[in-house]
N, C-alpha and C positions, 0 to 999 in steps of 0.2 A: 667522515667518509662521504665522497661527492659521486656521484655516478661517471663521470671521467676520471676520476684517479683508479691507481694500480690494484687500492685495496679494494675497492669494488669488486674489482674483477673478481680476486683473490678468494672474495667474501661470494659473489655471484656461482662462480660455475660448482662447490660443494651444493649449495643449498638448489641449484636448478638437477645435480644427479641425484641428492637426496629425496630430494622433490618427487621425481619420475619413478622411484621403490616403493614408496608410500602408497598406501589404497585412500581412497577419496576422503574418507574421513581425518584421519593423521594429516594428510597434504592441506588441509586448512588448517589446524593447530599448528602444523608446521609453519607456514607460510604466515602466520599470526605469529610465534615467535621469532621467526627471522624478521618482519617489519620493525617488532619491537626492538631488535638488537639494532638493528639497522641505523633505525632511527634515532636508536639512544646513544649509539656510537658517534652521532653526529652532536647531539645537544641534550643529556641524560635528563636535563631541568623540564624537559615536554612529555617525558612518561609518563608520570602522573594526568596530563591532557588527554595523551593516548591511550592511557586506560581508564578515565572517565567517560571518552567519545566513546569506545568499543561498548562499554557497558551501556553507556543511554543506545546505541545503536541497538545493542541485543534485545535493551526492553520492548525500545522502540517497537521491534519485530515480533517480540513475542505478544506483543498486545493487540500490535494488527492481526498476525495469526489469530490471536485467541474473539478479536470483533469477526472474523471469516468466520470461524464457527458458531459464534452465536448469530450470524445473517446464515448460516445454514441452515440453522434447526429454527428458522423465524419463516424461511421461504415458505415448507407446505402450510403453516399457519396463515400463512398469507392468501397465499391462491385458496385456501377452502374458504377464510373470508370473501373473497371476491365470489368465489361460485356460489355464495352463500347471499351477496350481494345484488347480483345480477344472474338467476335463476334463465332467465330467456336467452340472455347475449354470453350466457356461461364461456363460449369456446372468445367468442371476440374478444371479450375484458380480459383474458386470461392471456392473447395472443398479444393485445397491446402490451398489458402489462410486462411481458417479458420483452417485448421487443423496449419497450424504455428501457428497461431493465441495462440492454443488452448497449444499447444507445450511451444510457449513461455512463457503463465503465469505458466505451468508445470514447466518450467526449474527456470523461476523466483520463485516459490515456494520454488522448490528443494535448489536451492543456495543459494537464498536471503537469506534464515532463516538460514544458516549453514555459511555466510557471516556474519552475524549481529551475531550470535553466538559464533564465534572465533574472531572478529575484529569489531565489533561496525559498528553503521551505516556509515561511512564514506566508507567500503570496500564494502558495499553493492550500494552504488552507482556505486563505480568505476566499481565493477562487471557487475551491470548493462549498462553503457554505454559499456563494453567492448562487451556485448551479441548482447547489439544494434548493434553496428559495424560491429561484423560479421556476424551476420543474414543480414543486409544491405549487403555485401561484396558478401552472398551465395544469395543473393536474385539477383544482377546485374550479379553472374555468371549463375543461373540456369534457371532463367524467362527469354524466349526469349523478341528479340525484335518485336513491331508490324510492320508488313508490312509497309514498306513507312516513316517510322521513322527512321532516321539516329542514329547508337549507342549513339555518343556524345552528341546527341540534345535531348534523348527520356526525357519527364519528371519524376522526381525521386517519 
């Protein structure tokens, strides 16, 4: 089935009325076994791709999901570090630090998506560790150290 042939069509306007009955949930199982028909009606030998992709996709997602939550429940640990850290500049270190914060998913938006756009996800990694690196790099040059903490010993 080609997207200009009749069966398209045919195959199209059921699954676009089906489509529109359905509450949000069903309309993507829907819309996930119509690709799969779809698609297998075209070359049945690429289903098994198609439902190896879907599945590393869903891990994919449930893993970044599941790194969100553990950077949530890491944040207040963080900032009481810091107020714990810098006692005097308490509100500034705390202003910086989220304004990087805020910076870096900026910057990972900007790139990441113009990364994976020209070169697939593999340069968007490397990308990413490279930002890490040097945010880490500008962070041990520009965050002093605290009182009574030796450079070498401070914790990273």
């Amino acid at each position: 089935m080609l997207f200009d042939s009749p069966a398209y069509f045919l195959f199209l306007i059921p699954v676009v009325l089906l489509y529109w009955r359905l509450d949000h949930r069903a309309q993507n199982i829907f819309l996930l076994l119509a690709s799969y028909f779809f698609y297998g009606w075209w070359d049945w030998r690429f289903l098994g791709l198609l439902f190896g992709t879907t599945l590393n996709d869903f891990l994919v997602g449930l893993g970044l999901g599941l790194t969100s939550v553990v950077a949530q429940l890491f944040f207040p640990a963080q900032q009481v570090g810091i107020a714990n850290d810098f006692p005097a500049r308490r509100a500034s270190m705390m202003a910086w630090n989220n304004s990087a914060l805020f910076f870096g998913i900026s910057l990972g938006s900007l790139f990441g998506g113009q990364a994976v756009a020209f070169a697939g996800f593999e340069a968007n990694l490397l990308l990413s560790a490279a930002i890490a690196l040097i945010g880490s790099m500008v962070v041990g040059l520009v965050v002093p150290t605290p009182p009574g903490v030796h450079p070498a010993r401070r914790p990273v």
